[in-house]
N, C-alpha and C positions, 0 to 999 in steps of 0.2 A: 600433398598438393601445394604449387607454390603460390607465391601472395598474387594476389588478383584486387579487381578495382574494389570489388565487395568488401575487401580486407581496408583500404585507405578509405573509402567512405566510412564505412563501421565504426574505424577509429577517430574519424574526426566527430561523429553523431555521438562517440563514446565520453570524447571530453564535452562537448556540449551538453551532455544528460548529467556529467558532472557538475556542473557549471547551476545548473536548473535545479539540478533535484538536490537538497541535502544530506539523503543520504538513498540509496536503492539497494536494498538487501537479498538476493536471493535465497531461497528455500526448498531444499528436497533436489536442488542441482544436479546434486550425483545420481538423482534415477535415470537423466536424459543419457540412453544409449550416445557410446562415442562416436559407432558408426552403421553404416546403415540408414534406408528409408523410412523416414519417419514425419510424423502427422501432426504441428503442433496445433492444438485446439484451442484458442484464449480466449478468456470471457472473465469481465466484463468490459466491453470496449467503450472506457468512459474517459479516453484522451485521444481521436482520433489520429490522426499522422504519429500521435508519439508513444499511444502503445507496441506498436510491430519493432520502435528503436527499443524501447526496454527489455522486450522480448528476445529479441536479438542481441541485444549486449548481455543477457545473462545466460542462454542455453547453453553457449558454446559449438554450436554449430551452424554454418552458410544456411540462413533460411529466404526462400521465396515465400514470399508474403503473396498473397492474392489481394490484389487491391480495385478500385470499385474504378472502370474506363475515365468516368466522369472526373474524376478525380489526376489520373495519369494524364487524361490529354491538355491539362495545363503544362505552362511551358517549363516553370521548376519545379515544379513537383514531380511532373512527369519524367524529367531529365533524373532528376533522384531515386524515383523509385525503380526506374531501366537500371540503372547503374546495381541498385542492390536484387538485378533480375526479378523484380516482384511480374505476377501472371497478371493481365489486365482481365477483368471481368465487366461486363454489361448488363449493367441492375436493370429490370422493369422498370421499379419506382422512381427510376433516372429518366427515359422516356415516356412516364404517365400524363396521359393529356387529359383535361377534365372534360365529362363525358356532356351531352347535350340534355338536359331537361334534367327530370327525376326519375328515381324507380320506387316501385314498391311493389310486395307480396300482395297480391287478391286474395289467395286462400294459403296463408300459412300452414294451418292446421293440414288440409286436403290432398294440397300439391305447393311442399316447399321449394321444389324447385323452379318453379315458372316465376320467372320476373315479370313484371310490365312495367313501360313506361309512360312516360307524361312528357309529351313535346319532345321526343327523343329520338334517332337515328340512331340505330344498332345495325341497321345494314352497311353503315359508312362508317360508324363511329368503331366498330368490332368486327375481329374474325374469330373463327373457330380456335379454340388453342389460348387466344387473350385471356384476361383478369379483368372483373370489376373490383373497384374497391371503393369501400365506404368512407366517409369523411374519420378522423384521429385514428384510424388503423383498427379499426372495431371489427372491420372483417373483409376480405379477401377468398374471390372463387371465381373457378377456371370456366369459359363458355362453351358446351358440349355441343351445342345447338341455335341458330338464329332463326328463330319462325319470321319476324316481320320486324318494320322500325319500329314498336314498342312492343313488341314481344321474344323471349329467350327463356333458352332451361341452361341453367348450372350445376357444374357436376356436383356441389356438396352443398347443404343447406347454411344459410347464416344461424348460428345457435347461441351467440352472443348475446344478452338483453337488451344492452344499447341499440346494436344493429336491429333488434326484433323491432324495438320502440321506434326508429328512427323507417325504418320499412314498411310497417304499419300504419303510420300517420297519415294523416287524409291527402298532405300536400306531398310525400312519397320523399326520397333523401336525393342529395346529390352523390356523384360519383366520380369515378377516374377509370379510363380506360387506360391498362398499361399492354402494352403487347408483349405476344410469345418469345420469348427468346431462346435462340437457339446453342447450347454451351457446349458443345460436341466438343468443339475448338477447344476450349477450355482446359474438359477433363483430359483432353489428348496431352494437351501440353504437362498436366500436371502427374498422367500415368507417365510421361518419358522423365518428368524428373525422381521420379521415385524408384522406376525402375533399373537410373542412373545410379543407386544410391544416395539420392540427395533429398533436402528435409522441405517439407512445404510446410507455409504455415495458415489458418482462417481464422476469422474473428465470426463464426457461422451462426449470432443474431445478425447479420447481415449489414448493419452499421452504427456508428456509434452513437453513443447515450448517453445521457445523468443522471439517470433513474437508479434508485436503492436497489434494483434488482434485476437479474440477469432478465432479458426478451426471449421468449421462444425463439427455439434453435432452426433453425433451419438446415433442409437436409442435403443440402449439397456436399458435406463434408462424409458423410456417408456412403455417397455414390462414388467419390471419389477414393475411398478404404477399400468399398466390397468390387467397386471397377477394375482395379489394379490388381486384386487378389484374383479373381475371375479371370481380368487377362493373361497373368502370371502366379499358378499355383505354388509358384516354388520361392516365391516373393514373401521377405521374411520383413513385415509391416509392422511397425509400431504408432501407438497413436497415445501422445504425452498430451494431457489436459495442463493448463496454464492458469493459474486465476493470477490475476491482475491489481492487486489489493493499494489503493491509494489512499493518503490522510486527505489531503488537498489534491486533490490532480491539476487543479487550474493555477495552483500557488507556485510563484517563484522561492525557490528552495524550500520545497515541501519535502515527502517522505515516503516511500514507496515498497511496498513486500511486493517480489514475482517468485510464488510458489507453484511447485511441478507437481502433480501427481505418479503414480505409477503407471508404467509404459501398459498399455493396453495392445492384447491381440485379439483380432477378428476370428471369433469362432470358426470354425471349416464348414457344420453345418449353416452358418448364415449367407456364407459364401455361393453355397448349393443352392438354397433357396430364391437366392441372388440372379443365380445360371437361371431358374425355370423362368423366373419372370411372370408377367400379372400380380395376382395380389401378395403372392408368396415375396415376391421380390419388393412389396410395398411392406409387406411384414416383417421381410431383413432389414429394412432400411429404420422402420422406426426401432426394432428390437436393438439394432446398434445406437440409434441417436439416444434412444434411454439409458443406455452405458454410459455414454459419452456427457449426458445431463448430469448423471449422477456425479459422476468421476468430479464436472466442475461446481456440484456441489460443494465437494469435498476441499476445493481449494479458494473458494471463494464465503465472501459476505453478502449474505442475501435476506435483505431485509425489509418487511414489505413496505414499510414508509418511513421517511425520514425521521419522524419523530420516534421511531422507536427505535430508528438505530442511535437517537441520542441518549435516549433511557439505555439502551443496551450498554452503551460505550460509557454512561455515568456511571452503572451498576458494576461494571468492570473494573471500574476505579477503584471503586471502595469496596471491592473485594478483595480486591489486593491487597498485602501485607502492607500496612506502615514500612515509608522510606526503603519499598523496596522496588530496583529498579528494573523493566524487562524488556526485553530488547524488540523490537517492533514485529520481528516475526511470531515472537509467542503474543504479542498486543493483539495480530491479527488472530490467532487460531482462538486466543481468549473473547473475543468477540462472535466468531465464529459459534464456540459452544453456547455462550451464550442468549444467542439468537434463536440455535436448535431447541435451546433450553424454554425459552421464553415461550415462540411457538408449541410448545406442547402442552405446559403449564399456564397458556396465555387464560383461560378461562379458570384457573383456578383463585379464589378469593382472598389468601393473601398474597399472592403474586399481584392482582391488581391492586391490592392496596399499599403493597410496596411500589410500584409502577406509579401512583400518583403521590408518593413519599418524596419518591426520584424525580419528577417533575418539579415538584415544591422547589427541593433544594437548588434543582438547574436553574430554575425561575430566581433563586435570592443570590444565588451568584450571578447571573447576568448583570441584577441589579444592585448588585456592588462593584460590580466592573474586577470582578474574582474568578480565579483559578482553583480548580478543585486541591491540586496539588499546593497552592498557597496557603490554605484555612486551618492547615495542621503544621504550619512552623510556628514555635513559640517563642518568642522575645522579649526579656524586659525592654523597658522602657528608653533605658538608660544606651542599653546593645540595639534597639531600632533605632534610635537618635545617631549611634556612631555609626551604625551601616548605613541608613539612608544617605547620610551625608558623606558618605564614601564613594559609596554606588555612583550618587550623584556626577561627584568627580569623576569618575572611571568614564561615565556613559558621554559627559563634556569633550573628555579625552577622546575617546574613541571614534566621538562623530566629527573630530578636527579631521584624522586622521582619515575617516571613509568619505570626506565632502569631496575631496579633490575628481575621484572619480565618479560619485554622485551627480556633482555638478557636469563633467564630461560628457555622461551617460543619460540626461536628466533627458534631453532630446528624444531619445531613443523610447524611454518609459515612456513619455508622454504618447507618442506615435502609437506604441506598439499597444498600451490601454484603450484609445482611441479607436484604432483599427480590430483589436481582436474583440472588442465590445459590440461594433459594426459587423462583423463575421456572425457573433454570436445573433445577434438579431435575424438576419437573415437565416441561421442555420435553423432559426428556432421554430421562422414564421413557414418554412419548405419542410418542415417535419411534424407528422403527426405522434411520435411518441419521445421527443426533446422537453425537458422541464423549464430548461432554463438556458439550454443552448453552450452550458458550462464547456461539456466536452471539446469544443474547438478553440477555449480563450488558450491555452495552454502551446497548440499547436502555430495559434497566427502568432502569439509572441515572443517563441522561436524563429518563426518565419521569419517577421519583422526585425530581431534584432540580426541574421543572417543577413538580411539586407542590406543595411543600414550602418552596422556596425562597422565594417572596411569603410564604405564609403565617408561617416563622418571623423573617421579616425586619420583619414587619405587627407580629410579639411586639415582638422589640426596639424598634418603634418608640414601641409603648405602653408600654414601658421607660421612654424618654427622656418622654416625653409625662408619665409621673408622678414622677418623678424632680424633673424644672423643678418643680415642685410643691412642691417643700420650697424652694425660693429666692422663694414671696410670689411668681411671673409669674401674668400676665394668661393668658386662656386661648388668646387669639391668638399670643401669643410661641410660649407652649408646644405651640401646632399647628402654625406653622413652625419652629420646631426638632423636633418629630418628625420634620415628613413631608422635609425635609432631611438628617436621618439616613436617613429610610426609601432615600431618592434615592441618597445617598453611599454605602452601607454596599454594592450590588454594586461600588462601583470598587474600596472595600477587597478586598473578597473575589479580585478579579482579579489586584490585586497582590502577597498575601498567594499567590496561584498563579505568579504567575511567580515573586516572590522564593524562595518553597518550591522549586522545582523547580531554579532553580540551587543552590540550597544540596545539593538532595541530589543534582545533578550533580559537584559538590564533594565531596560523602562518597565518591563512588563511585571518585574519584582516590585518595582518603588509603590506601588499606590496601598500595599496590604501594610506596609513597613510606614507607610504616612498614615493609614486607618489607626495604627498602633498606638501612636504616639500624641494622637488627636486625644483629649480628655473626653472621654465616654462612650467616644466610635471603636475604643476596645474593647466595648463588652459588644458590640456587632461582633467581632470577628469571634468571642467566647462563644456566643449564643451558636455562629454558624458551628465551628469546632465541636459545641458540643451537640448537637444537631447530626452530625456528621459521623461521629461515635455511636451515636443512638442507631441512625443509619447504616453502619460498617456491619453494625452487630445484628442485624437485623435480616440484614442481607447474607452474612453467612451463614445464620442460623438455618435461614430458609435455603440456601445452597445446598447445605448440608442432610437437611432433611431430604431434598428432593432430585438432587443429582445422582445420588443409586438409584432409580429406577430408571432416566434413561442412560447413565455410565456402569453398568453393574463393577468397574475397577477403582472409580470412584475414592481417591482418597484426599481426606482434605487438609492433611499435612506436607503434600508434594505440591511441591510450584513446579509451572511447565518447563521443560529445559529445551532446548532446542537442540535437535538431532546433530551427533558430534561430525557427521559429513558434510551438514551444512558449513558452506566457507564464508566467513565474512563481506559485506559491499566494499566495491572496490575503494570507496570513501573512506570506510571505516580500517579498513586494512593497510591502508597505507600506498597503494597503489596508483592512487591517485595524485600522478607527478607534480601537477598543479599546488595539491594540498598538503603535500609531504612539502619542500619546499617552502610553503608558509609556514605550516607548524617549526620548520625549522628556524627562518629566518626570524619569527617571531618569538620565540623560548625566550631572551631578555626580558621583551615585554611582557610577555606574560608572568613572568616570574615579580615582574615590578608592580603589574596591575593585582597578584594576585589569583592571577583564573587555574585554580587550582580543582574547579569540579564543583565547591561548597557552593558557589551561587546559581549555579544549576542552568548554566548559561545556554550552553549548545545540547541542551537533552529533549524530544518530543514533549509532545504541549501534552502530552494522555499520559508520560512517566512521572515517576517519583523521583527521589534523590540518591545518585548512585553511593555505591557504600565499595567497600575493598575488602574482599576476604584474604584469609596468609593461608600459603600454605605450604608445607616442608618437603622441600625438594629431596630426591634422594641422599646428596651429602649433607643430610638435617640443619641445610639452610632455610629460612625462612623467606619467603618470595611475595610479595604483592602484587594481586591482579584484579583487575576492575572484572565485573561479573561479565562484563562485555565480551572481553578474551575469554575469561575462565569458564563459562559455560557451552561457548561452542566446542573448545579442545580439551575441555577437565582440567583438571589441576593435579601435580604431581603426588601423590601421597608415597610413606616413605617404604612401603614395598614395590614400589613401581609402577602399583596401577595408577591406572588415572580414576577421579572421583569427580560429583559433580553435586552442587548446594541443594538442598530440599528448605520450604518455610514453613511456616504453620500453616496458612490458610492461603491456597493461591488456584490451583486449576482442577477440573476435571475430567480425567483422560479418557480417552475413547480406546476402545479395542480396536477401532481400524487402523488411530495413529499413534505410535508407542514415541512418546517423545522423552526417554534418559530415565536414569533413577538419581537419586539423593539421597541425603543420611538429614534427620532431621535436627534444627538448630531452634528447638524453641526459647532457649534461655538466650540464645544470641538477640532475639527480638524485640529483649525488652533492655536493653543496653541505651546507655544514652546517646541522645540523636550527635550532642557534638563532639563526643570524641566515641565515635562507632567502632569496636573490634577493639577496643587499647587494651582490657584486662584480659584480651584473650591474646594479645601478643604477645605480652609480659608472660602467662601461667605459660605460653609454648617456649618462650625465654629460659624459662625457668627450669622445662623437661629438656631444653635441649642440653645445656648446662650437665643433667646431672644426668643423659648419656654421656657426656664427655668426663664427668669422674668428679668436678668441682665438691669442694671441699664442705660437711654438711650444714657448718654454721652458716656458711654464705647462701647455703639454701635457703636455710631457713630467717636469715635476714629480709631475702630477696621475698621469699612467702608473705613473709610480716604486713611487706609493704603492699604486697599484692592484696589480701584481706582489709588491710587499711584503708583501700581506696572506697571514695565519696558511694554514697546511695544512689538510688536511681530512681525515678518517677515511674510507676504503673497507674492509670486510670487514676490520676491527680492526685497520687499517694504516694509518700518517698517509701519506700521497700528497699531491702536489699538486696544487691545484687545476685541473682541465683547460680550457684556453682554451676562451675565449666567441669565436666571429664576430660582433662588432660588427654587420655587415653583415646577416647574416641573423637578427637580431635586429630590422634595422629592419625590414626590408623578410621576410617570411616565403614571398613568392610565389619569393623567391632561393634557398631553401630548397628547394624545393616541382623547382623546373627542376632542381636539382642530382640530387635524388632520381630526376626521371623518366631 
């Protein structure tokens, strides 16, 4: 197919989601069928307008999004989402009008279906077919029947307690009348693109959220699987779940996993059931939607309130190995299990008393204004006095450097705060299941700098344009020197972003490094540390104990790897023209500031501190790669296969999702934090050497020197280094036999 508008929108929404997000990872990529009709399912839709961009810049295929009329028949937006063919749909809850008087149950018990009203109009306010619905979404049902203006039967009972409370009470609830709509139109459009071969995509909670956990599903996406298969038996449908995994959704340059599930097929007999129709066909439709729930179990964080996905995501922390670093798509799946884990042992009595251990500690880091990943860097005194005052420099530097477009853009910030803050109020006060109205700051403050950002830039450029003016130029100079500002002034503004953002990855180090150096606020940071140890251990003990019974594979010497198909975010791989580009033009500087990885500048707020494993190419050279490369594609070991890192204590794995094997490196563990991996590059120096024949005294000089080196700290104790096997170091599959 050749390029279409879909394809130059896409790309330009491609580099703006660059621009936004810091980095967006996809995961499980490679399940999404190349071609063919396909169904994609997302959840959870907790960025409105700019989930279906993420979704779409990762599958790899033209998707028609179904988007909500109310939304399309504004004038950009609407022009936007014509352009990337999205289907328009016509929510009820968009034309809900609030209904007159009250309702309430007479005889719940007797006859739940009969409503009555109080000062009410159902003859005018309702027809046959409509929805009442109860004040915060508590309950929803269809009108079977209108006896009189305060009298009606609905077809399903309210069973909700709130709703019973709120039905029951003397003075009876208010309501909303939404009306029947009719989506014939709809599905038709959405059976001809499928049975075009082309992908449709829903978000079938029906709008978006910022709730810790997925909304009941709704089943239009259903009808629209077993409609298409019913019209066309010989229609080969796939239906890909999508979770939606964000750190920040509403945060400029935050962080993002969009993992796929496996491609689902619609049974044939659901299909059947489908054809008879009545209840049989009500029983295909939920029997598919509980597939389709579970599936976005599998890809998503569902947790039932915020507070414990904070216990969940601290507990995740300090499970993890010391200084060891994991790439956000294993951050999300380790939260994931974790969640699953919690819920099941959530009543168990040292679980909860680990639970408010985890609390404790969140609670003294806030109030030290601390990072969990800062409480375990150690420094004398001497070495915090000479970094802070380093740092310090660096971060001066850097914000010279990022003001120019700061300042430029400051307009722009202020606006778009202003205004997506204004969006978010309204979006929050028109919705009864919005927390906080989060989901659309993200979308107005793209919106707003799309708008904004030409036009104030178009200012400056008639800046420069009159400005040459006082220097006697021709009118031509002074047109190309505008419109070459105009042209130059986004690279400023990008740089002025990255440079900002290390600077104040920079600030974010300085306050543990001044706690340090303060006489006596070091033993705060002791106390946390050792708090924190107490904690590590506690937590995996109990991991340990309690993760074989719902992992029966369970082992707690493999850290999760991430499946070798997965491909790196376009940010992280380099793809990203914009950001290749600066990493280039920047290499000087960086080499002169030092940003070498140690201060841990550009790494997510929930990692550790990355580390570099070697490992021996086939011509027994020795190759350096950050765990980042080396565990999506393995690293070479020196029979050719590829191999990939195992830790002590990191995940544990499910039988649905087989994420890589490893060879285990417990003695690498306890290495020192500042110079990580050196006695194990030396001892593979040393092997490599005498494959090549080297002479034996020079061996065993180079040995000398190796055994010679310093001790190393275990649990506040200098120890010695514990022997490496050369051997299974080269070779990792010798590792691997050993263990079975």
């Amino acid at each position: 197919m050749g390029l279409q508008i879909y394809d130059f929108v896409s790309f330009f929404f491609t580099v703006l989601l660059d621009i936004f997000f810091r980095e967006i990872r996809p995961r499980g990529a490679h399940k999404v069928p190349k071609q063919g009709p396909v169904i994609f399912v997302a959840a959870p839709h907790a960025n409105q307008f700019v989930d279906p961009l993420v979704l779409m810049r990762e599958c790899g295929r033209r998707v028609s999004f179904l988007a909500a009329k109310k939304s399309m028949d504004r004038k950009w937006i609407g022009a936007m989402a014509r352009s990337m063919n999205s289907i328009p749909v016509e929510r009820p809850q968009d034309l809900a009008k609030a209904g007159k008087g009250t309702i309430r149950l007479v005889d719940r018990k007797g006859d739940p279906l009969r409503v009555t009203g109080l000062g009410t109009q159902f003859t005018k306010d309702l027809m046959v077919g409509d929805q009442i619905s109860l004040p915060k979404d508590v309950g929803v049902s269809a009108v079977v029947e209108i006896i009189s203006d305060t009298e009606l039967v609905i077809k399903k009972e309210f069973k909700d307690l709130k709703a019973i409370e709120m039905l029951t009470a003397p003075e009876g609830s208010k309501f909303k009348c939404m009306p029947h709509m009719d989506q014939s139109n709809v599905y038709k459009t959405v059976f001809e693109r499928l049975n075009a071969g082309h992908c449709v995509g829903i978000f079938p909670e029906g709008g978006s959220h910022d709730r810790a956990e997925m909304l009941p599903l709704k089943a239009g996406v259903t009808i629209m699987a077993l409609g298409a298969l019913a019209a066309n038996p010989d229609l080969d449908l796939k239906i890909v779940t999508c979770g939606l995994n964000y750190f920040h959704p509403h945060r400029f340059r935050s962080r993002a996993v969009v993992e796929f599930g496996e491609p689902l097929t619609v049974p044939s007999e659901l299909v059947e059931m489908y054809k008879r129709g009545g209840p049989e066909k009500r029983e295909a439709c939920g029997k598919l939607l509980d597939t389709i729930y579970d599936g976005l179990k599998n890809v998503t964080l569902n947790a039932p309130d915020y507070e414990t996905l904070m216990v969940i995501q601290a507990a995740r922390r300090l499970y993890k190995p010391t200084h060891r670093k994991l790439q956000i798509s294993q951050v999300v799946e380790l939260n994931r299990r974790f969640v699953a884990g919690y819920l099941h042992f959530k009543d168990n009595s040292k679980v909860i008393e680990v639970k408010d251990k985890v609390m404790h500690y969140n609670t003294q880091l806030r109030y030290h204004g601390l990072r969990d990943h800062q409480v375990d860097i150690q420094k004398t005194r001497r070495h915090a006095i000479r970094l802070l005052v380093s740092r310090v420099a660096q971060m001066i530097f850097l914000s010279f450097l990022a003001l120019p477009g700061t300042l430029m853009n400051l307009p722009i910030a202020i606006v778009a705060r202003v205004i997506s803050n204004k969006k978010a109020k309204e979006a929050l006060a028109a919705s009864t299941v919005k927390i906080a109205g989060r989901d659309v700051l993200a979308t107005w403050k793209l919106l707003v700098a799309l708008g904004l950002m030409p036009t104030l830039y178009f200012a400056y450029a008639v800046i420069v344009f009159f400005y040459c003016g006082r220097f006697d130029m021709t009118l031509k100079p002074r047109f190309l020197i505008a419109w070459a500002s105009w042209a130059f002034i986004p690279f400023i503004t990008y740089a002025s972003i990255r440079f900002g953002e290390q600077g104040v990855d920079i600030f974010k180090s300085i306050r543990p490094l001044f706690l340090s150096i303060i006489p006596g606020e070091e033993n705060t940071i002791i106390e946390l540390r050792k708090s924190r140890h107490e904690l590590q251990k506690t937590i995996t003990l109990l991991i340990n104990e309690l993760a074989p019974e719902i992992y029966p594979d369970f082992d707690s010497k493999r850290i999760l790897d991430p499946s070798p198909n997965d491909r790196p975010s376009r940010s992280a791989s380099g793809t990203n023209l914009a950001q290749t580009i600066f990493a280039t033009a920047t290499q000087p500087l960086n080499q002169l500031l030092g940003i070498d990885g140690r201060f841990e500048w550009e790494r997510a707020e929930d990692s550790d501190a990355d580390d570099v494993f070697f490992f021996l190419n086939p011509a027994g050279v020795i190759q350096g790669r950050s765990r980042a490369s080396s565990w999506g594609a393995g690293a070479w070991t020196p029979d050719g296969s590829r191999s990939r890192s195992r830790s002590r204590t990191s995940s544990f794995t499910s039988g649905q999702i087989q994420l890589g094997e490893g060879f285990r490196i417990e003695a690498l563990t306890e290495l020192p934090r500042d110079r990580p991996f050196a006695e194990v590059t030396r001892r593979l120096s040393v092997s490599r050497k005498q494959k090549h024949g080297l002479h034996l005294d020079e061996m065993s000089k180079e040995s000398e020197e190796v055994e010679s080196e310093p001790q190393c700290m275990k649990n506040g104790q200098v120890v010695d280094t514990p022997p490496i096997t050369i051997q299974n170091m080269d070779d990792p599959m010798n590792t691997k036999s050993k263990e079975a």
